[in-house]
C-alpha positions as CSV (number, residue, x, y, z in Angstrom):
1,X,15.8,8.4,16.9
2,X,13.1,7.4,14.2
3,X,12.1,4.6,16.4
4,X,11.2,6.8,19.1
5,X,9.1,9.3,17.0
6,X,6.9,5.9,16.5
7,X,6.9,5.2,20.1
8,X,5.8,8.7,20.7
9,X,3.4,8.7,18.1
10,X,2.0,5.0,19.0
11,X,1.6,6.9,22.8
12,X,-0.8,9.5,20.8
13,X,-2.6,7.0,19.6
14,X,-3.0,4.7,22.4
15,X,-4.5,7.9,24.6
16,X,-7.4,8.9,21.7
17,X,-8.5,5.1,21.7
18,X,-8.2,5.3,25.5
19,X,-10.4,8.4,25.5
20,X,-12.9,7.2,22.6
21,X,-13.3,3.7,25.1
22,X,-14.4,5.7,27.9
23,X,-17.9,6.0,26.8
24,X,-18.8,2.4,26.0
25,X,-17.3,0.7,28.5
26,X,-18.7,3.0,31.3
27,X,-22.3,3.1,29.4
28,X,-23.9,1.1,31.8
29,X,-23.4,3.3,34.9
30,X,-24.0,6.1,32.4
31,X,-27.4,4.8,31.7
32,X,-27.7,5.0,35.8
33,X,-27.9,9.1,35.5
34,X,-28.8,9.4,31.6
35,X,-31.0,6.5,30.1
36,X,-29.9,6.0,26.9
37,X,-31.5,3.3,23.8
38,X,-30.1,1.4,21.5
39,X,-30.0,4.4,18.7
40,X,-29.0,6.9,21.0
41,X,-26.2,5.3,21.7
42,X,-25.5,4.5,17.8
43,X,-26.4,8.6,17.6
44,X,-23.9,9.5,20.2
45,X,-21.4,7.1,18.1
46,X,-22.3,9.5,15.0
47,X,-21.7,12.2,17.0
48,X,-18.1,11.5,17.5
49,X,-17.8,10.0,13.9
50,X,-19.3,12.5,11.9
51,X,-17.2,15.2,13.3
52,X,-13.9,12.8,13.3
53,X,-14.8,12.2,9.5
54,X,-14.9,15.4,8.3
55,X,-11.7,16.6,10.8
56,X,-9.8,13.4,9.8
57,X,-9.8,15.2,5.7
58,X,-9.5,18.4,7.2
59,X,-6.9,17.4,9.9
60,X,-4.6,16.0,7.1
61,X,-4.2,18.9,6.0
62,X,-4.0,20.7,9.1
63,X,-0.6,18.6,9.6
64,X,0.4,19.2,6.2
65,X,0.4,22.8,6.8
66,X,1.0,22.9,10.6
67,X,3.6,20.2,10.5
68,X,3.7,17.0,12.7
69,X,5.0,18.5,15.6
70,X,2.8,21.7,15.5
71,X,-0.4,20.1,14.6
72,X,-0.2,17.1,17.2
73,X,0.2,19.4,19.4
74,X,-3.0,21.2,18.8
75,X,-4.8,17.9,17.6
76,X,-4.1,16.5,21.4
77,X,-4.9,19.5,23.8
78,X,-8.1,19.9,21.9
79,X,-9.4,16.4,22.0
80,X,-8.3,16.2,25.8
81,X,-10.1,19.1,27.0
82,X,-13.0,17.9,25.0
83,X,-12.8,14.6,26.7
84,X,-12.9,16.1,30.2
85,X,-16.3,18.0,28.9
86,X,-17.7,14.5,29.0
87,X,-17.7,15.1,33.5
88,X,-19.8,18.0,32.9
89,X,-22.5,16.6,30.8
90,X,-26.4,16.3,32.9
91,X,-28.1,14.6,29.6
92,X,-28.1,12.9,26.5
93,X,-27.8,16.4,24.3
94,X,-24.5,17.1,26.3
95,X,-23.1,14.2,25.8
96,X,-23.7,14.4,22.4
97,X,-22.0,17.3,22.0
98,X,-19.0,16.1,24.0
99,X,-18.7,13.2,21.9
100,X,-19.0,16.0,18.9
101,X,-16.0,17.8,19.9
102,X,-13.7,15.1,20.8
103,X,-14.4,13.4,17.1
104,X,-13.3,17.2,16.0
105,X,-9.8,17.0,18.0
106,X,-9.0,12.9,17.5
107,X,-9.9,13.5,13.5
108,X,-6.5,14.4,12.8
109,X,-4.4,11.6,15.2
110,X,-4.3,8.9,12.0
111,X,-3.3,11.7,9.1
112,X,-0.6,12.6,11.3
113,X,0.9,9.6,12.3
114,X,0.9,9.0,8.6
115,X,3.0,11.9,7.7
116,X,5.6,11.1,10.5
117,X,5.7,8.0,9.1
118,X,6.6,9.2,5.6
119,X,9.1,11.5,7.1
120,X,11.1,9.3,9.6
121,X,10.9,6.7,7.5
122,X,11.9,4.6,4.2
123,X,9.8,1.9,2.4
124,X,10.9,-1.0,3.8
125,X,10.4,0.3,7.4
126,X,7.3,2.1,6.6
127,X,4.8,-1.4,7.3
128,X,7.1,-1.7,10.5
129,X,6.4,1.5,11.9
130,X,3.0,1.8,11.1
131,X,2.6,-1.3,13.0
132,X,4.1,0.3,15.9
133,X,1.7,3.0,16.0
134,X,-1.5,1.3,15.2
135,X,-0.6,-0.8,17.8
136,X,-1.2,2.4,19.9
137,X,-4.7,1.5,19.2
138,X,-4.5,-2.0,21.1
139,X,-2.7,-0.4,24.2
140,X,-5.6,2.6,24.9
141,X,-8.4,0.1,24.5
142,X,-7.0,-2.4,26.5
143,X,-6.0,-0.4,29.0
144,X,-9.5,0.8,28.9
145,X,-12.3,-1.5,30.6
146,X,-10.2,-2.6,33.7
147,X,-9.3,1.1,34.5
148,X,-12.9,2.0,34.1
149,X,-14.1,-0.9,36.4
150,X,-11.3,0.2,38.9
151,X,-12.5,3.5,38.7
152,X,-15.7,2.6,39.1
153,X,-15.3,1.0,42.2
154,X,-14.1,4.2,44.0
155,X,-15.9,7.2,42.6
156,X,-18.7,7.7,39.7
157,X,-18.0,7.6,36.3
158,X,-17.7,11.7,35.5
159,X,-13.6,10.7,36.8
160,X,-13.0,8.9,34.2
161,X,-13.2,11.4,31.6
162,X,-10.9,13.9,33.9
163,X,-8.3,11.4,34.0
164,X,-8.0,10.0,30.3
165,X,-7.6,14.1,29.5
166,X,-4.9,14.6,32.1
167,X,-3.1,11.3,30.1
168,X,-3.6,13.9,27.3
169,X,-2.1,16.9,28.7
170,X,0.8,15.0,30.1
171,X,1.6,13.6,26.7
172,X,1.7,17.0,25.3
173,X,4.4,18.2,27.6
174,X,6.2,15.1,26.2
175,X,6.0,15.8,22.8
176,X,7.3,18.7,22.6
177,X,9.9,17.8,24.8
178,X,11.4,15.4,22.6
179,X,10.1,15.6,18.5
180,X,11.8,17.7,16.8
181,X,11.4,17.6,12.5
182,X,13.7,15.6,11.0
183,X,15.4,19.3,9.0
184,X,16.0,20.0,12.9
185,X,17.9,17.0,14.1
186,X,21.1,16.1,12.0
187,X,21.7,15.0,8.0
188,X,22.3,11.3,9.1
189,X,18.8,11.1,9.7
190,X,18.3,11.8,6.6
191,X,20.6,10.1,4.8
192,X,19.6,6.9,7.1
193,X,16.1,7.4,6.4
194,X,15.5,8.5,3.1
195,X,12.8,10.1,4.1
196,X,13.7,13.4,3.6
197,X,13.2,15.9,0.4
198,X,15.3,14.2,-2.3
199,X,13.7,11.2,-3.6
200,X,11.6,11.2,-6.2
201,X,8.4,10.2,-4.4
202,X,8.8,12.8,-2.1
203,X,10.0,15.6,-4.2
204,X,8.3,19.1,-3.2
205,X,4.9,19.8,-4.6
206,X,1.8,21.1,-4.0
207,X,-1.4,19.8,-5.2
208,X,-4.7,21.3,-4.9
209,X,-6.3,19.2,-2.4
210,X,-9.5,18.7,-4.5
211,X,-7.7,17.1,-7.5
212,X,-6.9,14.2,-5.2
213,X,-10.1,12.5,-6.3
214,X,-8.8,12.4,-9.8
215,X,-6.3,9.4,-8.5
216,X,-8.6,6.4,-8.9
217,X,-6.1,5.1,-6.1
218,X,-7.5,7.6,-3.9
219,X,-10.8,6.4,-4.6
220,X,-10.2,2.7,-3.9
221,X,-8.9,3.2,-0.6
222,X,-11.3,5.6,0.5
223,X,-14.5,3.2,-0.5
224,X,-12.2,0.0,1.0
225,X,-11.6,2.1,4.3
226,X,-15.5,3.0,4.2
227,X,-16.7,-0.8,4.1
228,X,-13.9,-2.0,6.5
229,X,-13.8,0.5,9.4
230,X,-17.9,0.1,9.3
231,X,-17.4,-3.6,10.6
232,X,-14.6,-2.2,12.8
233,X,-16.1,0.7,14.6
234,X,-19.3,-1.5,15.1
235,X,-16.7,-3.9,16.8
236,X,-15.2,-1.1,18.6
237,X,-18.1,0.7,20.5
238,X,-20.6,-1.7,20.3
239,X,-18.5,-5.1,21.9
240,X,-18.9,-3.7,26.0
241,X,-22.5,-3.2,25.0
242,X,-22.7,-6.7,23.1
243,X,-21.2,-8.2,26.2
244,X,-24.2,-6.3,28.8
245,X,-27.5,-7.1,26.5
246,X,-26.4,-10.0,25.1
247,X,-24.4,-12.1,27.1
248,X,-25.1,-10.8,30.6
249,X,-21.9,-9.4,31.7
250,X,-22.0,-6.9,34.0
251,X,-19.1,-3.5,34.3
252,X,-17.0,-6.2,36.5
253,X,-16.9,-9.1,34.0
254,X,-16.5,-6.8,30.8
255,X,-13.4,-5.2,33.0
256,X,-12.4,-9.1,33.0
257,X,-12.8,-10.2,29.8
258,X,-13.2,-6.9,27.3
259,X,-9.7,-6.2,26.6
260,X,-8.9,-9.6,25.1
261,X,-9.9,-8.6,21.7
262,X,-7.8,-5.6,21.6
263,X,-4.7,-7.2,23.0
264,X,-5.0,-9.6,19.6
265,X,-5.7,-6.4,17.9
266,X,-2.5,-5.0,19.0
267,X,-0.1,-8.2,17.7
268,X,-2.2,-7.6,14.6
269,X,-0.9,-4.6,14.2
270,X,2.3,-5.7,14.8
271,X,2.2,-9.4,12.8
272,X,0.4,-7.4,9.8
273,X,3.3,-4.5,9.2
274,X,6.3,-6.8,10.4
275,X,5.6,-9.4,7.8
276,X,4.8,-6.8,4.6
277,X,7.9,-5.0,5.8
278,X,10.0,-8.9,6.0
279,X,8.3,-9.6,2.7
280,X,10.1,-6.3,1.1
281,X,13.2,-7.0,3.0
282,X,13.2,-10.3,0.7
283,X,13.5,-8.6,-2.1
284,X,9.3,-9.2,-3.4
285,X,7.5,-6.3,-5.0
286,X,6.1,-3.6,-2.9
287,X,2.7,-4.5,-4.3
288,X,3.0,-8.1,-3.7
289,X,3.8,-7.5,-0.2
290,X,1.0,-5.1,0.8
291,X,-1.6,-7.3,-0.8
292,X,-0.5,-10.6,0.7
293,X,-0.6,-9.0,4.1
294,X,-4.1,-7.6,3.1
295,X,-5.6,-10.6,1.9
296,X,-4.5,-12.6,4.6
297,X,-6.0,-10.1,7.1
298,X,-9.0,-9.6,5.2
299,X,-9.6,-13.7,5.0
300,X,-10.0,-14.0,8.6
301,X,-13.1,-11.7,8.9
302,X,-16.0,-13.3,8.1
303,X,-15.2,-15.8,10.9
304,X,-17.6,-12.9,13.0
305,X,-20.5,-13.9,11.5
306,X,-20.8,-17.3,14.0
307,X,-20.5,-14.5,17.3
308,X,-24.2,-14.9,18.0
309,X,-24.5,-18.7,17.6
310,X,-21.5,-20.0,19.9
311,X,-20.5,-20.3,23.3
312,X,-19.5,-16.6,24.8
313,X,-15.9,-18.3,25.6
314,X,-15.9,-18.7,21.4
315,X,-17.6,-16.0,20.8
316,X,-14.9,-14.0,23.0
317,X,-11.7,-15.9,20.7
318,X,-14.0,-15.6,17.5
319,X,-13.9,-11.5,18.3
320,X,-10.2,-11.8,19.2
321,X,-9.5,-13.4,15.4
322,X,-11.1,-10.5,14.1
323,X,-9.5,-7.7,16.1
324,X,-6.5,-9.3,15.1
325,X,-7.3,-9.0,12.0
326,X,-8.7,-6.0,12.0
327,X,-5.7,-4.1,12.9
328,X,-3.2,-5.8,10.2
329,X,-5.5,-5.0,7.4
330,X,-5.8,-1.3,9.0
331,X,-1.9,-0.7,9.6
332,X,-1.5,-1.6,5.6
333,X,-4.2,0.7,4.4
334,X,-3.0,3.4,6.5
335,X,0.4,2.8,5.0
336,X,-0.5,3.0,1.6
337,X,-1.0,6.5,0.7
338,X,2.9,7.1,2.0
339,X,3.6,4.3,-0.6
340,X,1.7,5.9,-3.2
341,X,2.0,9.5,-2.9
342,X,4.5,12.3,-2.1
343,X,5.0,13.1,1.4
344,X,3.3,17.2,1.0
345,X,0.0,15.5,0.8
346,X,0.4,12.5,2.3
347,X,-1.4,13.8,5.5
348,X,-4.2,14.9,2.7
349,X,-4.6,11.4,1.4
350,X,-4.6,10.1,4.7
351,X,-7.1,12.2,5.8
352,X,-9.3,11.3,3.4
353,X,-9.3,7.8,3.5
354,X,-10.0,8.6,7.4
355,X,-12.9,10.1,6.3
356,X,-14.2,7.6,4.6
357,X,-13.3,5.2,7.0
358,X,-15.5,7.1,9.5
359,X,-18.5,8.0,7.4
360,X,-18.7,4.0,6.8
361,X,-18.5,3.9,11.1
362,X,-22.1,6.1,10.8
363,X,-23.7,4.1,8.4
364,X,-23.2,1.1,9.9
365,X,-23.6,2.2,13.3
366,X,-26.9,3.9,12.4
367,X,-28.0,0.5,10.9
368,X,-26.7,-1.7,14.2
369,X,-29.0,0.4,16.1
370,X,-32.1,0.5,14.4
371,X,-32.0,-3.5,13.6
372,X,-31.5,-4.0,17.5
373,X,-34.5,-1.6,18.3
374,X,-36.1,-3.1,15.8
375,X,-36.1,-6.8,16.7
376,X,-33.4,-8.3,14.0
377,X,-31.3,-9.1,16.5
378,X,-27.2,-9.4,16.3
379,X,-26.8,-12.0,14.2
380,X,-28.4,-9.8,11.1
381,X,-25.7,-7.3,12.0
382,X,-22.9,-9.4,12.6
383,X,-24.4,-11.6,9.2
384,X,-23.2,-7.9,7.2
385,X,-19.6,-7.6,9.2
386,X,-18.5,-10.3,8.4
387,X,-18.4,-9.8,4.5
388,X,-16.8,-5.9,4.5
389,X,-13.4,-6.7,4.8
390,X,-13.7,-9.3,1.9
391,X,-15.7,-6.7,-0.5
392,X,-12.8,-3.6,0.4
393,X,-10.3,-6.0,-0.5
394,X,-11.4,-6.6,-3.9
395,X,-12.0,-3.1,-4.7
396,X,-8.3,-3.0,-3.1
397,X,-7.1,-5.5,-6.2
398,X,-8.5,-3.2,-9.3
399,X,-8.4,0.2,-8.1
400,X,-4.5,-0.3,-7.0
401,X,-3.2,-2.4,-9.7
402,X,0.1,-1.5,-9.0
403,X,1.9,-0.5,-5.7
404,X,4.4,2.3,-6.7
405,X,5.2,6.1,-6.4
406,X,2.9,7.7,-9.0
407,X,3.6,10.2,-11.4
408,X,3.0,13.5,-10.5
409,X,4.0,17.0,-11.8
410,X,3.4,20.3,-10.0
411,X,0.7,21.2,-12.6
412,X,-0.7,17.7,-11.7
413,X,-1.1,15.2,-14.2
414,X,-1.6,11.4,-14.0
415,X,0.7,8.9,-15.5
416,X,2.0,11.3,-18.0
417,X,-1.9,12.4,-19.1
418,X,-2.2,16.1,-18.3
């Protein structure tokens, strides 16, 4: 049973990085009916990040109060109507404000795929499952540029947007078809599991949501999900675009060649969570585990750096490495606030780090665009990239010390300090 809930969930995922695709693959016959430059482009990026940022904190606890099977409901049918807005859209401000909205609904996707995951699921399958779903991410944006070039090639590019958000409504019908809590289903779940209420890292609390930032652990993996997801949304909606100004591809070849990188981001995912999850299975610490993983995902990163100098068949493996790499580091971090906090504000944590994961998309996005309009050129950008992952992982190393349920009290306190 659990292992469908991820399957379900991984669908979720797979459909909001589907639908956040649509608008950089297809850019170039956008451009056709709306001209768009270098920074409007990064500002229509913002547009969807700034909103997902702030709805990926407040979407945790949307699903904290909602509950999983409530508040994906609502999370998908919102982003999927705002998806289809995109068909409607005659200029750059409209497309802004489509990308806007669909940042609101697809803010609150990772949060709850987090609390599902500390529901369904014990520690030692937590990496596993996580996998599963992140992997989501590899399957929508893979799926992505060929469907858009064979789109494309039978009708203009307003279609698209129509049928990712019919993918979205159908998976809603799904959903709530088949998830039901795991209080709804049967005890053996729970005692299978050990997911349930009952432990004591998931014993029934409620903090306020703004004494989070007292946890120095929330801190370090909000600022290591800020540096990390900058390199990684700059690889995500600026590689189709990379691939047009830079190497000459046109919608065809991108089709062809685009979705490489994500299906090695997808085994990432997969590789990344399987191997923290064997690693526990073996009986090492839970601490050891996550950080090995980590550190070997964050080692392979700077290899991006050498994009702009090579061959485009190296450059296209080079970005594969990276995906790959991208994706294990991102299914561990995601995983850790389930390892590290109760599961009432797990979808809190969550959200946060999302947040910070998305202002860090902005920042850097608004600094890819004004260095390419401004005659710096790729290799500056992809000179910055390449170092994130290595910086978040150190900040990993002292603000998590130690991997373990902390110690928390209903009037909060902190390692036994009130």
């Amino acid at each position: 049973m659990r292992w469908r809930i991820a399957i379900l969930v991984s669908a979720a995922i797979a459909i909001s990085y589907l639908d956040r695709q649509t608008l950089p693959v297809a850019v170039k016959a956008i451009s056709i009916d709306i001209p768009l430059t270098n920074q409007q482009f990064s500002a229509l990026q913002s547009a969807f990040l700034f909103a997902y940022a702030f709805m990926y904190a407040g979407g945790g606890k949307l699903v904290d109060l909602l509950g999983t099977r409530l508040g994906l409901t609502v999370i998908m049918l919102f982003w999927s109507f705002a998806c289809a807005s995109h068909a409607l859209a005659t200029g750059f401000t409209m497309l802004a404000i489509s990308r806007f909205l669909l940042g609101v609904g697809e803010g609150g996707g990772f949060p709850a795929a987090t609390r599902a995951v500390s529901e369904w699921f014990p520690t030692r399958e937590r990496a596993t499952a996580m996998g599963i779903i992140n992997a989501g991410t590899a399957v929508g944006a893979v799926v992505a540029p060929p469907l858009i070039a064979l789109v494309l090639g039978f009708t203009n590019w307003r279609w698209i947007f129509l049928l990712t958000a019919g993918f979205g409504l159908l998976w809603v019908a799904w959903w709530r078809g088949a998830h039901f809590p795991p209080m709804e289903t049967s005890d053996q779940i729970a005692v299978e599991t050990g997911a349930m209420a009952g432990s004591p890292a998931d014993s029934a609390m409620r903090i306020p949501w703004t004494q989070l930032f007292g946890f120095r652990e929330t801190w370090g993996l909000v600022t290591a999900k800020f540096l990390s997801d900058a390199a990684w949304f700059f690889y995500l909606f600026w590689l189709p675009k990379y691939l047009y100004d830079a190497r000459g591809f046109d919608i065809k070849s991108v089709g062809m060649f685009a979705w490489m990188p994500h299906a090695a981001a997808g085994i990432g995912c997969l590789l990344g969570g399987t191997f923290s999850s064997y690693l526990v299975r073996r009986k090492f610490s839970l601490g050891f585990a996550r950080k090995l993983a980590l550190g070997a995902s964050a080692a392979v990163m700077p290899f991006v750096i050498l994009v702009p100098h090579v061959a485009v068949s190296l450059a296209i493996a080079i970005f594969c490495l990276a995906y790959f790499g991208q994706q294990s580091w991102s299914t561990l971090v995601m995983v850790l606030p389930a390892d590290l906090f109760p599961r009432d504000v797990v979808g809190s944590v969550a959200g946060l780090v999302g947040f910070g994961g998305a202002m860090g998309g902005i920042v850097f996005g608004q600094l890819a665009g004004y260095f390419l309009d401004h005659g710096f050129g790729y290799g500056a950008v992809f000179g910055i990239a390449g170092i994130l992952h290595i910086t978040a992982f150190i900040i990993i190393l002292f603000a998590i010390p130690v991997v373990s349920p902390l110690k928390l009290h209903g009037n909060f306190s902190y390692g036994g300090v009130q």
